[in-house]
C-alpha positions as CSV (number, residue, x, y, z in Angstrom):
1,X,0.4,-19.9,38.2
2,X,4.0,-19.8,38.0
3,X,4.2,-18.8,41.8
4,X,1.4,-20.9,43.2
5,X,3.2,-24.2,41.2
6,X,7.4,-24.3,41.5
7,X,7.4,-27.7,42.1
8,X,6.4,-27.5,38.3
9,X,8.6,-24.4,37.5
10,X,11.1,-23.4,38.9
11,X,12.7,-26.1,40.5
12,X,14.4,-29.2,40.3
13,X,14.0,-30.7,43.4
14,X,11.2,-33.3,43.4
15,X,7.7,-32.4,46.2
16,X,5.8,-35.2,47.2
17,X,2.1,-34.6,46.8
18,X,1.6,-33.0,50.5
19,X,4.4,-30.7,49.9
20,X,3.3,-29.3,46.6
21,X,0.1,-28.7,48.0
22,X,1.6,-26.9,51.1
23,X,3.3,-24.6,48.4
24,X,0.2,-23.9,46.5
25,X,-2.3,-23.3,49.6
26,X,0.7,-20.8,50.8
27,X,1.4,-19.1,47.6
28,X,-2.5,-19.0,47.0
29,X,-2.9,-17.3,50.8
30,X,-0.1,-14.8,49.7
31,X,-2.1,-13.4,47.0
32,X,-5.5,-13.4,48.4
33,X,-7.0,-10.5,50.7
34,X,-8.7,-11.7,53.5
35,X,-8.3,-14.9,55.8
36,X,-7.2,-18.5,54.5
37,X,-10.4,-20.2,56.0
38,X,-12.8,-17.6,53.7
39,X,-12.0,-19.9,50.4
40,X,-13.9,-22.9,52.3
41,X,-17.7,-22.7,51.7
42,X,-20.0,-22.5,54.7
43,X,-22.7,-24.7,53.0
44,X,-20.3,-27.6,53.1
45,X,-21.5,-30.5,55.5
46,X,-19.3,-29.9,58.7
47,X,-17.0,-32.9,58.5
48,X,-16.3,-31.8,54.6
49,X,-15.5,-28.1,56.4
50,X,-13.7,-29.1,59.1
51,X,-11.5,-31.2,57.0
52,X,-10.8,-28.4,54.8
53,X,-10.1,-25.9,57.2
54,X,-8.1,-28.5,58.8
55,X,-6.0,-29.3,55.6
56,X,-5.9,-25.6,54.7
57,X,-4.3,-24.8,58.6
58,X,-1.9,-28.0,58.2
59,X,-0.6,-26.3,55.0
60,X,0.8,-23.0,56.5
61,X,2.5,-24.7,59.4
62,X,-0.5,-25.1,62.0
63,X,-0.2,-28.9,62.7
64,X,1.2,-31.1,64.7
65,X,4.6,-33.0,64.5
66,X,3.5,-36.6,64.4
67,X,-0.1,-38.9,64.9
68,X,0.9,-39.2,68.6
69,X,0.1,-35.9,69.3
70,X,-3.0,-36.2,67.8
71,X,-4.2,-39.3,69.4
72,X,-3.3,-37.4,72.6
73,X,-5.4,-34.6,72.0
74,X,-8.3,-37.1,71.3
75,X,-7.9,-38.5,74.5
76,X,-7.7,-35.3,75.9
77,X,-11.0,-34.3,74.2
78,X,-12.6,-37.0,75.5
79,X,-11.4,-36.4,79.2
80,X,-13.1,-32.6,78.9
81,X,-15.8,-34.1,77.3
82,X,-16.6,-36.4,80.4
83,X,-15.8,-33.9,82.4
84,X,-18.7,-31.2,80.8
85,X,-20.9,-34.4,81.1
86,X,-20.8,-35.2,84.8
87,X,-21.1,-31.2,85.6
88,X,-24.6,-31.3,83.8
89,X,-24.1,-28.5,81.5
90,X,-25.3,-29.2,78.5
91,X,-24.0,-26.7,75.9
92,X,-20.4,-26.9,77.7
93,X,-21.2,-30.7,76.9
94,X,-21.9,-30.2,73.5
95,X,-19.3,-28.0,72.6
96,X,-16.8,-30.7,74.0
97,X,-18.4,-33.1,72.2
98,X,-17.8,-31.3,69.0
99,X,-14.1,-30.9,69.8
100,X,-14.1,-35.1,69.8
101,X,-15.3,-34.3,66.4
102,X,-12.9,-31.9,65.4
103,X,-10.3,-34.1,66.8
104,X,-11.2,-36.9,65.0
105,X,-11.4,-35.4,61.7
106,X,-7.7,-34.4,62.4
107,X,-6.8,-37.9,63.1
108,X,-8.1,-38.8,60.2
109,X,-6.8,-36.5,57.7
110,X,-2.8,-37.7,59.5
111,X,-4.3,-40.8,58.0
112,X,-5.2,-39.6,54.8
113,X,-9.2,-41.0,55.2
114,X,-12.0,-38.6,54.4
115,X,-14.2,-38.6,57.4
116,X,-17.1,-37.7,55.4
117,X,-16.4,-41.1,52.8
118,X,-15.5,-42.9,56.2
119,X,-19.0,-42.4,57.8
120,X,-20.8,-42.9,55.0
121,X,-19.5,-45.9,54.7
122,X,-20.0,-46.9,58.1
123,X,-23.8,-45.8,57.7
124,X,-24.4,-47.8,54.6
125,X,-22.3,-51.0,56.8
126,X,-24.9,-50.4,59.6
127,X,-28.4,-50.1,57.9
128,X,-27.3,-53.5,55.3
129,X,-26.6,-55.4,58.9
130,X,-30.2,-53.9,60.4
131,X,-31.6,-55.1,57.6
132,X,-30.6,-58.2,57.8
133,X,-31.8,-58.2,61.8
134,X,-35.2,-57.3,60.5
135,X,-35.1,-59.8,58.1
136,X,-34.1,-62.2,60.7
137,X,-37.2,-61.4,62.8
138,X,-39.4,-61.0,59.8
139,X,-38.7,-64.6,59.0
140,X,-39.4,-65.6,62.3
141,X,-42.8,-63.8,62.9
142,X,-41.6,-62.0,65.7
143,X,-40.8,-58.4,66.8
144,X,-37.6,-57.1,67.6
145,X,-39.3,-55.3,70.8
146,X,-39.8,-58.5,72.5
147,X,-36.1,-59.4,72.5
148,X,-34.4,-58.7,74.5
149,X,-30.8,-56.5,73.8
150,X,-28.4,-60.0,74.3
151,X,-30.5,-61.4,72.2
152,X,-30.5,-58.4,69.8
153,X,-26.9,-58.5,69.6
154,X,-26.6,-61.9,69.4
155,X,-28.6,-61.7,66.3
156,X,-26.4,-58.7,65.4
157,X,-23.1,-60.1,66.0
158,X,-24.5,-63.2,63.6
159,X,-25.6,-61.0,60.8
160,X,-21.8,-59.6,61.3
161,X,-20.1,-62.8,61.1
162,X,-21.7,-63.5,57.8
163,X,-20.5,-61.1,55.7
């Protein structure tokens, strides 16, 4: 315990948060036989994984400098990405697409958001405003399918304006 915490310790100097956990995840990977990324459960739901192995990489060095660097590599992703896409192959496609992914969980852990907590809030933000739409053309006595999609997102972009 003693190793794994100095910022506790041994020392007098004063670690932020991200550097006390950069010393533990290293101390802990010193002890341990095998490889870092083992400790992170496969069952996880990817983004959780990714995030972890992401966090756990970042604390033995293995990141980049600065966000700029990351947002680059997004674009990047997204340039082989379109790429794959317009060549038709569709498993080179998908495996770019998860690289976006991968990408973008990095981005977000530079900015300290949880993609997991960020997507499910975005999910919960998108079926409240369908909702609403359906509620909108319940009232009316009309189906959504005979809308057309201006009119769908004019009816969206209302719902959004209201809350």
């Amino acid at each position: 315990m003693i190793y794994r915490h100095p910022h506790v310790f041994k020392s007098d100097k004063k670690y932020t948060a991200k550097e006390a956990k950069a010393i533990w995840e290293h101390e802990k990977g010193k002890k341990k036989e095998g490889k870092l990324l083992d400790g992170i459960p496969k069952t996880l739901p990817e983004l959780h994984r990714s995030y972890r192995m992401q966090q756990k990489a970042a604390a033995m060095g293995f990141d980049w400098d600065n966000v700029d660097e990351v947002w680059k590599k997004v674009d990047e992703e997204f340039g082989e990405f379109k790429e794959a896409q317009a060549s038709g192959d569709k498993d080179h496609t998908k495996e770019e697409f998860g690289d976006i992914l991968f990408a973008l969980v990095n981005l977000a852990r530079f900015y300290d958001i949880h993609p997991g907590e960020a997507l499910k809030a975005s999910n919960e933000k998108f079926y409240r405003r369908f909702a609403k739409v359906e509620e909108h053309y319940k009232k009316e006595k009309r189906s959504m399918k005979e809308d057309t999609l201006e009119e769908l997102d004019r009816v969206w972009e209302d719902v959004k304006s209201r809350e």
